[in-house]
KOLNU-553209 format. One record per residue (C-alpha): residue in one letter; x, y, z. Coordinates in pm, whole numbers, plus 50000, padded with zeros to 5 digits. Layout:
residues N
<atom a,<X,Y,Z>>
...
END
This chain:
residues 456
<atom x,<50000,50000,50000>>
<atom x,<50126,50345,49890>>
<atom x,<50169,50640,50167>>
<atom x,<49956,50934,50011>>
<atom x,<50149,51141,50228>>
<atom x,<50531,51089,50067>>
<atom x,<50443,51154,49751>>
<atom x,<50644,51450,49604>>
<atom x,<50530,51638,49313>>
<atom x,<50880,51646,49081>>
<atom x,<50979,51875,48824>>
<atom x,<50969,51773,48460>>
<atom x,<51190,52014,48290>>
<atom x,<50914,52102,48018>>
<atom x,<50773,52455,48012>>
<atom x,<50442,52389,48004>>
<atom x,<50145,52489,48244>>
<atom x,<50144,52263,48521>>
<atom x,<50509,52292,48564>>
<atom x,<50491,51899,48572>>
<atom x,<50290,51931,48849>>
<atom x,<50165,51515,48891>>
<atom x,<49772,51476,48937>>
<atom x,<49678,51462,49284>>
<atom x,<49571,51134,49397>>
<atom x,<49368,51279,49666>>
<atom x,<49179,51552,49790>>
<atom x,<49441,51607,50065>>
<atom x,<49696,51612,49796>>
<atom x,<49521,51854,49556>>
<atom x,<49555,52134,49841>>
<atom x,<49930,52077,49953>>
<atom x,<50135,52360,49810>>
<atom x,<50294,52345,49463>>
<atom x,<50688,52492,49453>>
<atom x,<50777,52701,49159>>
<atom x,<51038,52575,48898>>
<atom x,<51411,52662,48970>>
<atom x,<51544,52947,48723>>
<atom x,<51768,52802,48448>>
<atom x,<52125,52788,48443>>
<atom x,<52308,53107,48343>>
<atom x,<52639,53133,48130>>
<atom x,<52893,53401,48328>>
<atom x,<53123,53413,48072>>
<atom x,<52912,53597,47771>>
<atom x,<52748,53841,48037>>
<atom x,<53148,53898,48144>>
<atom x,<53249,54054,47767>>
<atom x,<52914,54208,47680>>
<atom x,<53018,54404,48045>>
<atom x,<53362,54474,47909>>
<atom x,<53341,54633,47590>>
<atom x,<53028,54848,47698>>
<atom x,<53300,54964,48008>>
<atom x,<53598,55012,47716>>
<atom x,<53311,55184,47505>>
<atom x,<53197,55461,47768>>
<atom x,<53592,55466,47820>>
<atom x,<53643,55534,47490>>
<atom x,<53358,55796,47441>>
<atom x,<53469,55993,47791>>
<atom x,<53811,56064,47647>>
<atom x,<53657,56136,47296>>
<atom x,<53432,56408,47465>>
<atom x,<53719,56513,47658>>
<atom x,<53931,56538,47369>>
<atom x,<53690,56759,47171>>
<atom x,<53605,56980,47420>>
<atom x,<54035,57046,47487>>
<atom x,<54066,57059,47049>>
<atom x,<53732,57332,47048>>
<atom x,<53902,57548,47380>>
<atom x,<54242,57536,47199>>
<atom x,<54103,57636,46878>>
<atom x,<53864,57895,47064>>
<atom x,<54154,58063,47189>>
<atom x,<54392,58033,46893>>
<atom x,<54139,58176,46715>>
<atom x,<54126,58453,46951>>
<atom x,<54452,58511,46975>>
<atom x,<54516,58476,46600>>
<atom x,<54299,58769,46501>>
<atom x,<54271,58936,46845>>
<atom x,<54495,59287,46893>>
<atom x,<54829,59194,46940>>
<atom x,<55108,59329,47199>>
<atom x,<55261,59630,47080>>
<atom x,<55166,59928,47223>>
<atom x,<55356,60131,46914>>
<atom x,<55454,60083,46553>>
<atom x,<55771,59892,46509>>
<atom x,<56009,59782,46250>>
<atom x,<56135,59468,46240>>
<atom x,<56380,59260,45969>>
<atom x,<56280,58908,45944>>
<atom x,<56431,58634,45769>>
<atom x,<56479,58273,45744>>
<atom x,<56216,58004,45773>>
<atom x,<55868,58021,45924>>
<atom x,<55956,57951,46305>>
<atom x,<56261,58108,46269>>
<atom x,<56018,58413,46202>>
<atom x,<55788,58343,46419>>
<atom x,<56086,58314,46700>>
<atom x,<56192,58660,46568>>
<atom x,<55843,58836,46623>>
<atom x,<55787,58706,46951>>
<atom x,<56164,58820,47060>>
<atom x,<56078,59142,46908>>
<atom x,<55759,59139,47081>>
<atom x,<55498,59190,46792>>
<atom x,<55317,58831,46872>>
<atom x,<55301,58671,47205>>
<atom x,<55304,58279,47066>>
<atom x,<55528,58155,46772>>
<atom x,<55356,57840,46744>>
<atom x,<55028,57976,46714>>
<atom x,<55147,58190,46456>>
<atom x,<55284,57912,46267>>
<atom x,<54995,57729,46303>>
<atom x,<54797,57991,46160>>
<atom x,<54992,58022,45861>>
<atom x,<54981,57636,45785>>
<atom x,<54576,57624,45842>>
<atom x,<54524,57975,45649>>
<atom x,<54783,57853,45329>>
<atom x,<55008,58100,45416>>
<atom x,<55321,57855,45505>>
<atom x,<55495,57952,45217>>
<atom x,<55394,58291,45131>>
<atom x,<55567,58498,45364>>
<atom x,<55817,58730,45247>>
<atom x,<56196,58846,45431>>
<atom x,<56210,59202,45458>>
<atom x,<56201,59489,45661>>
<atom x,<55844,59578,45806>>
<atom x,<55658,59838,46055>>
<atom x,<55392,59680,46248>>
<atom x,<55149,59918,46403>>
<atom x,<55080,59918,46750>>
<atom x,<54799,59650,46864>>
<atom x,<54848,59466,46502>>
<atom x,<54659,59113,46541>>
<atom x,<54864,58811,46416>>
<atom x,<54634,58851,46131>>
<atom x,<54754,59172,46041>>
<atom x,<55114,59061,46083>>
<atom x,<55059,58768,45819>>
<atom x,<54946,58988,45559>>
<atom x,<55195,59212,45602>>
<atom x,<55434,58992,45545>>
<atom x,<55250,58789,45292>>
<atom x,<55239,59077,45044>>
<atom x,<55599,59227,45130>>
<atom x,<55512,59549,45247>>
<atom x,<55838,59633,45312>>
<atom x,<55935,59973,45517>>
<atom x,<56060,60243,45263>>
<atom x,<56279,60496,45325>>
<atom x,<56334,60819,45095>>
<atom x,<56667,60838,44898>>
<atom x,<56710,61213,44815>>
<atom x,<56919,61341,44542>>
<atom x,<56941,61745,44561>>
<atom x,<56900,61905,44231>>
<atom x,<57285,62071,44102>>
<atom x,<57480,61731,44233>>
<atom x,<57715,61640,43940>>
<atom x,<57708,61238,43841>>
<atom x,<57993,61209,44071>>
<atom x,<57805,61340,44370>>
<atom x,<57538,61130,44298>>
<atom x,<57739,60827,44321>>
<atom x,<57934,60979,44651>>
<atom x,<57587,61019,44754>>
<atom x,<57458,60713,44731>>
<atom x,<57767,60467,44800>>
<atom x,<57768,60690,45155>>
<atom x,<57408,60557,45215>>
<atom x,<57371,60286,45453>>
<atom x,<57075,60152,45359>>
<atom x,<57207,60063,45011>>
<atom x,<57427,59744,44893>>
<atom x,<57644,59718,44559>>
<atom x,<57833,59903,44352>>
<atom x,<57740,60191,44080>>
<atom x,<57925,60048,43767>>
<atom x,<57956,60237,43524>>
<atom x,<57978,60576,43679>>
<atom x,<57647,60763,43483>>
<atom x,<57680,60982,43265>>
<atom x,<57680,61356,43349>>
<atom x,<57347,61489,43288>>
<atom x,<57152,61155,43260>>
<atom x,<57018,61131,43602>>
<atom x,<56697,61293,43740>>
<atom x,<56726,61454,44117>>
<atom x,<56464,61380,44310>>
<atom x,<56340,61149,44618>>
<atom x,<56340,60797,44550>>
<atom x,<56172,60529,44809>>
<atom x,<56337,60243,44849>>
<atom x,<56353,59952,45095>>
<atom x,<56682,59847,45287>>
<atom x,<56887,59652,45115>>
<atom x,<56811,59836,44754>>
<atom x,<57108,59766,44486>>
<atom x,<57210,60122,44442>>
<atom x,<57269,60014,44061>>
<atom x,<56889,60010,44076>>
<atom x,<56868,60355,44244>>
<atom x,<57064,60477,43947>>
<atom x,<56866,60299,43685>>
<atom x,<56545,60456,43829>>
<atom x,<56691,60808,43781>>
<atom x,<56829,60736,43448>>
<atom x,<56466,60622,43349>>
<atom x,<56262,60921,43547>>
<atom x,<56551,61132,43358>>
<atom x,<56470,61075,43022>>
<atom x,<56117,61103,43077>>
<atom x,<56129,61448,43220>>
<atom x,<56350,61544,42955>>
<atom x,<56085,61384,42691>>
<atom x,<55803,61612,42822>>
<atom x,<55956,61930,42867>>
<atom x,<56126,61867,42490>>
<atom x,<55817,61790,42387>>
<atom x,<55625,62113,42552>>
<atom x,<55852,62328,42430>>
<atom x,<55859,62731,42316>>
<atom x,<55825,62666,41955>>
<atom x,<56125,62960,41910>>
<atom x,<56329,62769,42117>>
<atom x,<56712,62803,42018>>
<atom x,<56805,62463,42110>>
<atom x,<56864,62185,41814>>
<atom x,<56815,61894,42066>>
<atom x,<56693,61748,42412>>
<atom x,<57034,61723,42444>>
<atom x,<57111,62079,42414>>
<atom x,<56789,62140,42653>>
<atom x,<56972,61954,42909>>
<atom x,<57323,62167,42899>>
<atom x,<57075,62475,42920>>
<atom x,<56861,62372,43232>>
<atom x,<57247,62233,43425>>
<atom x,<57363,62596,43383>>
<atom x,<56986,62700,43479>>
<atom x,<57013,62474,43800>>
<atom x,<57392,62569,43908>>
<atom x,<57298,62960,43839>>
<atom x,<57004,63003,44080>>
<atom x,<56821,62804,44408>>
<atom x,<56533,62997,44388>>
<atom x,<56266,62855,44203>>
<atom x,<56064,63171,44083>>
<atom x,<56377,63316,43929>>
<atom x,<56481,62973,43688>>
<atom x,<56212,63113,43386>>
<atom x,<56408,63425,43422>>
<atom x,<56693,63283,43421>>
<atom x,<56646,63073,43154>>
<atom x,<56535,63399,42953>>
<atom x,<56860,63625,43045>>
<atom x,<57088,63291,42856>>
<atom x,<56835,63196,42536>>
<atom x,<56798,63579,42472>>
<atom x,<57217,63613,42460>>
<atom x,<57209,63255,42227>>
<atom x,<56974,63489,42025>>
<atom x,<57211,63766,41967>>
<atom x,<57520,63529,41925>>
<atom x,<57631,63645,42274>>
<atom x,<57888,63434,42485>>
<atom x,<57659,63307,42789>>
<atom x,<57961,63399,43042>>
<atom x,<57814,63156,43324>>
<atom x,<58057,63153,43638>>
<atom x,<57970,62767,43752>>
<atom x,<58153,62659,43377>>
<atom x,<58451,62743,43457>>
<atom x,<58442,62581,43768>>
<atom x,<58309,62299,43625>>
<atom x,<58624,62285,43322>>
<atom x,<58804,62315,43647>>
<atom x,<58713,62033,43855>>
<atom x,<58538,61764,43651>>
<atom x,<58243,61779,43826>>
<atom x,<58426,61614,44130>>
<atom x,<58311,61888,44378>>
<atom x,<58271,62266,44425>>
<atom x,<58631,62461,44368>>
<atom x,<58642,62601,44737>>
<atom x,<58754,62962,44635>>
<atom x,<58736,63225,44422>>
<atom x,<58805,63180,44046>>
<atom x,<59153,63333,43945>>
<atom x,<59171,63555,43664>>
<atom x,<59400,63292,43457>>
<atom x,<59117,63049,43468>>
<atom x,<58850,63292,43304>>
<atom x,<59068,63336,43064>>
<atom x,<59156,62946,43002>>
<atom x,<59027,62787,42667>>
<atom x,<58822,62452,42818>>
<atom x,<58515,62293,42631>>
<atom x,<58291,62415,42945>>
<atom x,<58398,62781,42975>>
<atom x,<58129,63031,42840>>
<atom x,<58374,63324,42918>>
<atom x,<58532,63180,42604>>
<atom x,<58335,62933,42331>>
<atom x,<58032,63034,42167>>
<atom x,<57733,62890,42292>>
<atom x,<57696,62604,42475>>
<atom x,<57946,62399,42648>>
<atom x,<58007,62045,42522>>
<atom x,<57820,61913,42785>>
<atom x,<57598,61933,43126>>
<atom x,<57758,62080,43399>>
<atom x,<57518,61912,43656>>
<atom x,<57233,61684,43691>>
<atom x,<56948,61939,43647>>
<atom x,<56564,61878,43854>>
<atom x,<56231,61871,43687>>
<atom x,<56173,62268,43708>>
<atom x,<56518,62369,43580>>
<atom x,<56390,62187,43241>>
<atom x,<56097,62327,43213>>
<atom x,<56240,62645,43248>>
<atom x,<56495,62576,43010>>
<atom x,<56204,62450,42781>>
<atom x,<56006,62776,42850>>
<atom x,<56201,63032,42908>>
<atom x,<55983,63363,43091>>
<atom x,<55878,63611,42845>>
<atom x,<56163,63877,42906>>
<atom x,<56411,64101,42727>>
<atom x,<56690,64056,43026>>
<atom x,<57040,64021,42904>>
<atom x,<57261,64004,43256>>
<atom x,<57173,63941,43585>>
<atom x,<57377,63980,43910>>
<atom x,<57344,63858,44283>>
<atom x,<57136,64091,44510>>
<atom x,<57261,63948,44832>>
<atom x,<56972,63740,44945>>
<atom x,<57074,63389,44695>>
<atom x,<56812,63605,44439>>
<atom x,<56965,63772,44175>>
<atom x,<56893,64160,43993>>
<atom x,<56814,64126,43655>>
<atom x,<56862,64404,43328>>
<atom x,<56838,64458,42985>>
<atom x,<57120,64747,42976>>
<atom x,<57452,64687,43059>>
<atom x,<57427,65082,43212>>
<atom x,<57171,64867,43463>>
<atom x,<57328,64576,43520>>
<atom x,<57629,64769,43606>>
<atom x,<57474,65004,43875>>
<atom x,<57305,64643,43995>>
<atom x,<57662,64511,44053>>
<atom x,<57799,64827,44236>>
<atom x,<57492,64734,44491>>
<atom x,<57595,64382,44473>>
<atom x,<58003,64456,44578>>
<atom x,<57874,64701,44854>>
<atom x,<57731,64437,45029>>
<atom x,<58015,64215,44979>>
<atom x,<58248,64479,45100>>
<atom x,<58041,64510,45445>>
<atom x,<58030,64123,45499>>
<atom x,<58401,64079,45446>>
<atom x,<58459,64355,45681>>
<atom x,<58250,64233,45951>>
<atom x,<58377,64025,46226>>
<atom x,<58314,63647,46135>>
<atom x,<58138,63772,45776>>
<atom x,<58128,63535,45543>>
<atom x,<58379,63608,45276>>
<atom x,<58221,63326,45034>>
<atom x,<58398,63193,44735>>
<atom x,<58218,63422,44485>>
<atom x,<58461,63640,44362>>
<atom x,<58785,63667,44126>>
<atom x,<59067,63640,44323>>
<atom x,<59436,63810,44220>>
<atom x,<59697,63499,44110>>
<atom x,<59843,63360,44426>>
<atom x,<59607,63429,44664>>
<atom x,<59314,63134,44812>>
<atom x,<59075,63148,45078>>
<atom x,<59202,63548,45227>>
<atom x,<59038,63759,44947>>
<atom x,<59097,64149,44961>>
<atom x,<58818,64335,44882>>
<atom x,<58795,64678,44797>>
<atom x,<58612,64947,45067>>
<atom x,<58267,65011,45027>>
<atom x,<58190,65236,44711>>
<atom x,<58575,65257,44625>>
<atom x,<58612,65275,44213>>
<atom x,<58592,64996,43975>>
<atom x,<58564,65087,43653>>
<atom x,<58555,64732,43478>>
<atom x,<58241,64551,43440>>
<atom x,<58158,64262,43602>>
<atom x,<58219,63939,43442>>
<atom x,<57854,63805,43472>>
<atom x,<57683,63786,43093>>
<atom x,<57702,64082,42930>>
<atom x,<57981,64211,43122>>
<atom x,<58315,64418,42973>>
<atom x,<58626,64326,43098>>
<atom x,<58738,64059,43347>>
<atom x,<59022,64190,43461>>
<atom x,<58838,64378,43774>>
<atom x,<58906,64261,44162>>
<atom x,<58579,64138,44260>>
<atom x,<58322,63980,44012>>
<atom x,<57977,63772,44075>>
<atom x,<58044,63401,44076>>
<atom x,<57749,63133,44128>>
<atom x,<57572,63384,44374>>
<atom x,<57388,63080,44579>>
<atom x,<57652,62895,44670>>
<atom x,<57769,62902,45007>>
<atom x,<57468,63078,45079>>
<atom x,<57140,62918,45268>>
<atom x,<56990,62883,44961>>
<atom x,<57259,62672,44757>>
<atom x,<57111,62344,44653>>
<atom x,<57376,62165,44738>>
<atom x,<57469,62302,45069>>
<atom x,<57111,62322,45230>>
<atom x,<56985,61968,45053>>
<atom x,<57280,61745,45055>>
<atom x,<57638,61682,45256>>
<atom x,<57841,61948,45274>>
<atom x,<58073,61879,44970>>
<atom x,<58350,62009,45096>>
<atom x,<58384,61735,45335>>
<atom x,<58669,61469,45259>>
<atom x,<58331,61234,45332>>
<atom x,<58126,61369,45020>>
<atom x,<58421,61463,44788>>
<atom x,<58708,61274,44629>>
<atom x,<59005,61435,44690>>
<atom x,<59128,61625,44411>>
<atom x,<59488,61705,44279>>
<atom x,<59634,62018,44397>>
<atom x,<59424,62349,44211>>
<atom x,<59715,62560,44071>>
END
């Protein structure tokens, strides 16, 4: 006989709804309590690497989000620093060369950028890497890296004025220039005299001073071109060569501007009348070459000495220019003033008197010596180089008393005999008003002037 009581209701692994539950055999049995199935086995080792890459994959997502936010602040703030105001506080010039970082390493030292390798950056991402230009270049004050990149990017290089005075002689113009500092090279061949046009020429540092030259030989013939070509139509001149030699006597005779028409008018009026054009700075320039100024008076031997540049002497005009005329001394030459003067003389001020008599012009001279008289008499008067000086004598010139008698004319155009004591000679130099002692070096100066062989 079976004991109701032991049996056990077992588990028969199938998923169905009586959980394998056995039919009760009894009513006692049908109201004993039923257990629930056990939960199936589990594999650890799946649920292990599902766990493991999901851990690597938040890893891997943290330092992605950390690394974008440190790429978007660094690029915020080389951003802002790229084309934020920069460090200066005033404009400053600065020579680079070399590479990029060298550069950059150069603007920082020179404190124009505060961060080289931001700057280099910049150029890479903005295609600038190899664009940038050596050089020297003003930054302004607060320029943004930016700024700085263009600048060099385009070569805006600093310029700096190269002034040639009107009245230098080729020579002086190469002095000139081979004393400038901011130039390189050599001037080969020396110009020709009268080929170069005076004026201010910007250049950067560093400029071949060959190229200097070359620019004035260029703005030179163009000058001469339009002033030819704008000429008087009664002109007396054959060529725009002979305009030249007119506007170098023009330029050596006078520093005043107003006076150069008139100027030109007293010399094309005496080529008129076959006249000898009896210009002081030719003879002076037969003299010397064009190496300098003569540093005293002219003796009375030299007037008289036969030289293809002395106008006391040859007809005309001399064989050549006598100085590198400026823009206004050939359009004066070009267009001479509308005037009947035949002489002119110095009235003391680096202006000249001008007349059409010789009865004028002579009473204009008496003036001029009276006021040559009083400034050689004067303590620490300047006793100038304008004047004839008796054979032997240099810089101690003895001039006559105020008013005393000269009965010979002076030797300016026009005048009689040149045999007198004192004449007129280039009345602006020496003076405040010579070109070339109020716009260039003092050519006198061993610095300015080759030295020349001893001046009989």
């Amino acid at each position: 006989m079976v004991d109701d009581r032991q049996q056990v209701p077992q588990w028969t692994g199938r998923g169905d709804a009586s959980y394998g539950r056995v039919a009760p055999r009894s009513p006692g049995e049908a109201i004993k309590p039923t257990f629930a199935p056990p939960p199936p086995p589990r594999s650890r080792r799946p649920r292990q690497q599902k766990g493991g890459f999901l851990s690597a994959l938040s890893a891997f997502l943290t330092l992605l989000l950390i690394g974008a936010v440190a790429v978007g602040s660094a690029i915020y703030f080389g951003r802002n620093e790229f084309y934020g105001r920069g460090p200066l506080q005033e404009t400053r010039i600065v020579s680079v060369k070399g590479g990029n970082q060298v550069v950059a390493e150069t603007l920082q030292r020179e404190g124009v950028i505060d961060h080289s390798l931001i700057f280099v950056i910049g150029l890479h991402v903005l295609g600038a890497n190899d664009a940038i230009k050596a050089g020297e270049y003003a930054f302004k004050a607060g320029a943004s890296m930016k700024d700085v990149m263009d600048t060099l990017v385009v070569g805006k290089s600093v310029q700096y004025p190269i002034t040639v005075p009107e009245g230098l002689t080729s020579d002086q113009v190469v002095a000139r220039l081979l004393a400038n500092d901011l130039l390189t090279g050599e001037i080969k061949p020396s110009p020709v005299e009268g080929t170069l046009l005076p004026e201010t020429y910007m250049a950067p540092r560093g400029t071949a001073r060959q190229s200097i030259v070359d620019r004035m030989v260029a703005e030179h013939r163009k000058a001469v071109a339009q002033a030819w070509e704008g000429r008087a139509p009664d002109l007396p001149l054959k060529s725009p060569d002979e305009l030249v030699v007119l506007a170098s006597i023009i330029e050596k005779e006078t520093a005043v501007d107003e006076e150069r028409a008139r100027v030109a008018a007293v010399f094309v009026n005496r080529l008129r009348k076959g006249m000898k054009l009896q210009s002081d700075p030719t003879i002076v320039y037969g003299i010397v070459g064009g190496k300098g100024t003569l540093g005293r008076g002219i003796r009375k031997s030299e007037i008289a000495e036969e030289t293809p540049y002395n106008t006391y002497v040859i007809s005309g005009l001399p064989t050549g220019p006598i100085a590198n005329p400026g823009r206004a001394s050939l359009l004066a030459a070009a267009n001479p003033a509308k005037a009947e003067d035949l002489y002119f003389v110095a009235d003391g001020t680096g202006g000249h008197q001008f007349a059409k008599t010789l009865d004028e012009h002579n009473r204009n001279v008496a003036a001029w010596r009276k006021i040559e008289a009083s400034r050689a008499v004067q303590p620490g008067g300047d006793t100038g180089v304008d004047r004839v000086l008796p054979e032997g004598e240099d810089q101690e010139t003895r001039l006559p008393a105020a008013g005393a008698s000269n009965t010979t004319a002076d030797a300016r155009p026009g005048g009689g005999a040149s045999d007198g004591i004192v004449k007129v000679f280039d009345a602006s130099e020496g003076t405040k008003l010579d070109p070339l002692k109020n716009k260039s070096y003092d050519l006198t100066s061993p610095k300015t002037v080759p030295q020349l062989p001893a001046i009989r």
